[in-house]
C-alpha positions as CSV (number, residue, x, y, z in Angstrom):
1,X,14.4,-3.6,-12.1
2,X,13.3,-0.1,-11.5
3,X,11.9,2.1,-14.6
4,X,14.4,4.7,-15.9
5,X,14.5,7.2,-19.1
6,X,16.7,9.6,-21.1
7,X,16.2,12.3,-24.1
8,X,18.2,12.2,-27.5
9,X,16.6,15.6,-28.9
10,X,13.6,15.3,-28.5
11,X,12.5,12.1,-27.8
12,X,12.6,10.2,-24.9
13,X,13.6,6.3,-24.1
14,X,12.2,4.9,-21.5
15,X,14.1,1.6,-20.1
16,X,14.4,-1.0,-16.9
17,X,17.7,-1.0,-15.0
18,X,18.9,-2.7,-12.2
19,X,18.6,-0.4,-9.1
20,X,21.7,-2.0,-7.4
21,X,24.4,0.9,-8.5
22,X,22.1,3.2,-6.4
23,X,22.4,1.0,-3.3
24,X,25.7,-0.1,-3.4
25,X,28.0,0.8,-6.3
26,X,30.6,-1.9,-5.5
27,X,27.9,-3.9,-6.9
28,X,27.0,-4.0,-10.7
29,X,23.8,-6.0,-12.6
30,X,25.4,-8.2,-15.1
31,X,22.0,-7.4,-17.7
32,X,22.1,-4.5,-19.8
33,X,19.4,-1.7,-19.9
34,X,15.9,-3.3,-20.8
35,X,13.3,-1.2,-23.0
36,X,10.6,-0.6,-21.7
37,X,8.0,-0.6,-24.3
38,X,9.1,-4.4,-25.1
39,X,8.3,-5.6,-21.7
40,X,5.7,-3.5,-21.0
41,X,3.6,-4.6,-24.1
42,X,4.1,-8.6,-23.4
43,X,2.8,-8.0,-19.7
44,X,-0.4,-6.4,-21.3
45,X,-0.3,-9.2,-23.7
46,X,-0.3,-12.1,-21.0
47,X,-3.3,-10.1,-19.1
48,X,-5.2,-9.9,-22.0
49,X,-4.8,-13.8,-22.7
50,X,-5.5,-14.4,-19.1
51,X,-8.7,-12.3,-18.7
52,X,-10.4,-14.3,-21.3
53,X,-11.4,-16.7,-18.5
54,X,-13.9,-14.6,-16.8
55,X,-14.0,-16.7,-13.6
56,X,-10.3,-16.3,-12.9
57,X,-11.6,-12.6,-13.5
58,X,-14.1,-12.9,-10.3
59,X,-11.7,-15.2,-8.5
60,X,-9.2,-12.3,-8.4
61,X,-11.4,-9.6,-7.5
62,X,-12.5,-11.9,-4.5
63,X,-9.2,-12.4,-3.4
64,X,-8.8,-8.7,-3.5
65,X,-11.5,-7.7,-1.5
66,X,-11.0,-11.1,1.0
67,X,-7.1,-9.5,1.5
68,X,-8.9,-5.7,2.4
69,X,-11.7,-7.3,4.7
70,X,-8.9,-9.0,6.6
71,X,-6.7,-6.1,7.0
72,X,-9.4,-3.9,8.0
73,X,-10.5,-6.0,10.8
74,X,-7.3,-6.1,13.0
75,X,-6.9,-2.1,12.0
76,X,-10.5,-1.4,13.0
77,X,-10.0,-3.5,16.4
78,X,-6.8,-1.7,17.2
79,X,-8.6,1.5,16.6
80,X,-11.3,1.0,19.2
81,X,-8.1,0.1,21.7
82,X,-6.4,3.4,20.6
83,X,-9.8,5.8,20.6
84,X,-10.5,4.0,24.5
85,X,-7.1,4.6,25.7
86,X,-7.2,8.6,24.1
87,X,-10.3,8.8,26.4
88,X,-8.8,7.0,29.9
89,X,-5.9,9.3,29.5
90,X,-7.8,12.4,28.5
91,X,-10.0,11.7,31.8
92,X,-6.8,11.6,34.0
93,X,-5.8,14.7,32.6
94,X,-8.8,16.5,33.5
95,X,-9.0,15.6,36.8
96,X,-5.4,16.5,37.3
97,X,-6.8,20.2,35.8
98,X,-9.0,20.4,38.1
99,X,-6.7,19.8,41.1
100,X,-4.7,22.4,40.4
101,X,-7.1,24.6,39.7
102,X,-8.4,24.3,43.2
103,X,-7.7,26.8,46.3
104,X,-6.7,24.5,48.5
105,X,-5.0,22.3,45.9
106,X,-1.8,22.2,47.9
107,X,1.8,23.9,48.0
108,X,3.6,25.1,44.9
109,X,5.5,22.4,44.9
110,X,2.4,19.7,44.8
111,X,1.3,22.1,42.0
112,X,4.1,21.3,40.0
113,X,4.5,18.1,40.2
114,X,1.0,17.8,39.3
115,X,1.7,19.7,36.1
116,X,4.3,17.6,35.3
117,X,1.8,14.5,35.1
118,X,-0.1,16.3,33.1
119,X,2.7,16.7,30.8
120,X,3.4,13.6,30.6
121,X,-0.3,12.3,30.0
122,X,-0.1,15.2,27.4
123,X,2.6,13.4,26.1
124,X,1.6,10.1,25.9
125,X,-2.3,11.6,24.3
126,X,-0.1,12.7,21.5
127,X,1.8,9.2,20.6
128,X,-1.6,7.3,20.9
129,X,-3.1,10.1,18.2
130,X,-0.3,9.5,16.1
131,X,-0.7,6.1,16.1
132,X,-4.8,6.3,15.8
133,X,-4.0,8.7,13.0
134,X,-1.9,6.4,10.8
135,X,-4.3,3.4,11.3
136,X,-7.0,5.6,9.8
137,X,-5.0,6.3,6.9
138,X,-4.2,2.3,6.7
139,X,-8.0,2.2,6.9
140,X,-8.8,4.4,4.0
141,X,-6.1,2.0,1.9
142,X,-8.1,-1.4,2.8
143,X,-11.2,0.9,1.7
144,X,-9.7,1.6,-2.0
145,X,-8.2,-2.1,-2.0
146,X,-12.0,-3.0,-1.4
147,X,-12.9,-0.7,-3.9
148,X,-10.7,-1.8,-6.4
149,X,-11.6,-5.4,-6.0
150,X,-15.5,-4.2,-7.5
151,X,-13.6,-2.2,-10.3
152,X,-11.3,-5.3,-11.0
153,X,-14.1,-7.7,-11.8
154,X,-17.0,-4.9,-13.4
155,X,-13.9,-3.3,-15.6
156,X,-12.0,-6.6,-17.0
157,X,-14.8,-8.2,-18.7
158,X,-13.9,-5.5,-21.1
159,X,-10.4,-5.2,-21.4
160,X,-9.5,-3.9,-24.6
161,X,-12.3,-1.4,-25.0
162,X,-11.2,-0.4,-21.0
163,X,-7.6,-0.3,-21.5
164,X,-7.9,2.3,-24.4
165,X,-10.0,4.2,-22.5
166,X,-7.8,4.0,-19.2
167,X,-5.3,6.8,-18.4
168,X,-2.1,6.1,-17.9
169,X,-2.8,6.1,-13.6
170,X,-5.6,3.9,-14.0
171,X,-3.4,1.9,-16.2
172,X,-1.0,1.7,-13.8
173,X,-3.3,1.1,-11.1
174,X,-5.2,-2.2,-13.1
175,X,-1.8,-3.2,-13.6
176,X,-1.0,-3.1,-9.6
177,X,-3.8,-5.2,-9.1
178,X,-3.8,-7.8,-11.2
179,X,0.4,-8.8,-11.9
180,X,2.0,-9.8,-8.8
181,X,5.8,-9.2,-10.7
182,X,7.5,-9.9,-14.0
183,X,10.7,-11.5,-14.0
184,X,13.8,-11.1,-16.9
185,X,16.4,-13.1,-17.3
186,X,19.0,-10.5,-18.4
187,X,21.4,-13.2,-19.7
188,X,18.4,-14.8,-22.4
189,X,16.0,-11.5,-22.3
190,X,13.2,-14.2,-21.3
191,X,10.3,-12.2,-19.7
192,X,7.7,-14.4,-17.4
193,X,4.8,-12.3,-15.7
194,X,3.6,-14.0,-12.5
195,X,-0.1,-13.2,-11.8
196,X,-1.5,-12.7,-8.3
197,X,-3.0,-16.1,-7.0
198,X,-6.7,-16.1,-6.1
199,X,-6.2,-19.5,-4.1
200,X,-4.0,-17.7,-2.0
201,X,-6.1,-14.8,-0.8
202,X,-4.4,-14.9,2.8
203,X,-1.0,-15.6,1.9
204,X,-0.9,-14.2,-1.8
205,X,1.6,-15.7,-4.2
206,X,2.1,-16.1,-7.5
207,X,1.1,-18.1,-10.2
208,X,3.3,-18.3,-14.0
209,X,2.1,-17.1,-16.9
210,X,4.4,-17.7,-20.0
């Protein structure tokens, strides 16, 4: 389901719709429009119930931070590849530079074709910064998911006082971290939230709440 709203005057409904028509419109959802308010309170209804166990609390903040350490290790490890191979390349390029730059560095055409490797290099420099470029970025995500494993278990010990408090972002993101995805059954309306598993910190997966 993907969240959707409209405006009578002025007020505004907010609902959950199947996204299928917007894929493929030869294909229809057999459930109606859902409100959102409805399923919305019952998921903060099951996490409030939940979070009275305050070692499932620390269990899934662990498992959060476990998930980031491991993703930051094999992004860390291909940066050093990436940030070594920048350098090799950036050395070859250089003493191509200084070949041409010489007076006896040969004819025009050795010049050239010397320029052309050092296009190339240039080339291939530039997909290897790319590349370094999004891993940082993938890096400063496993930072905030490491982050937010501390914020998980310091801010749900106090879940009612926190989630008045919260703006609707940092609603959203608590929300993110904690429910791994809700499930309706548009024929009954029966709404199950699935929490994220701290058991299964490698592999996450889901465990029922009803």
């Amino acid at each position: 389901m993907t969240p959707a709203s409209t405006r009578r005057g002025d007020r505004e409904y907010r609902y959950y719709r199947c996204p299928k028509p917007d894929k493929d419109s030869s294909t229809a959802c057999s459930g109606a429009f859902l409100p959102a308010k409805e399923i919305e309170d019952f998921v903060i209804e099951r996490l409030r119930y939940s979070l009275g166990d305050r070692e499932l609390i620390s269990e899934v903040a662990a498992a959060t931070r476990e998930r980031a350490l491991g993703a930051a290790e094999a992004h860390v490890d291909e940066k050093k590849l990436l940030v070594a191979k920048i350098a090799e390349v950036s050395s070859r390029v250089s003493k191509l530079a200084q070949q041409i730059e010489q007076p006896d560095g040969g004819s025009a055409h050795a010049r050239e074709l010397l320029r052309a490797r050092v296009e190339r290099h240039g080339e291939q420099i530039a997909s290897l910064q790319r590349r370094l470029d999004r891993i940082e970025r993938e890096l400063r995500v496993v930072d905030d998911a490491r982050i937010e494993g501390t914020w998980v278990e310091r801010e749900l010990v106090r879940f009612d006082d926190l989630w008045r408090a919260l703006t609707s972002e940092n609603r959203a993101r608590l929300v993110r971290a904690l429910v791994e995805h809700v499930v309706v059954d548009p024929r009954t309306g029966a709404v199950k939230m699935h929490v994220a598993d701290p058991e299964a910190a490698a592999q996450p997966a889901a465990k029922e709440t009803a």
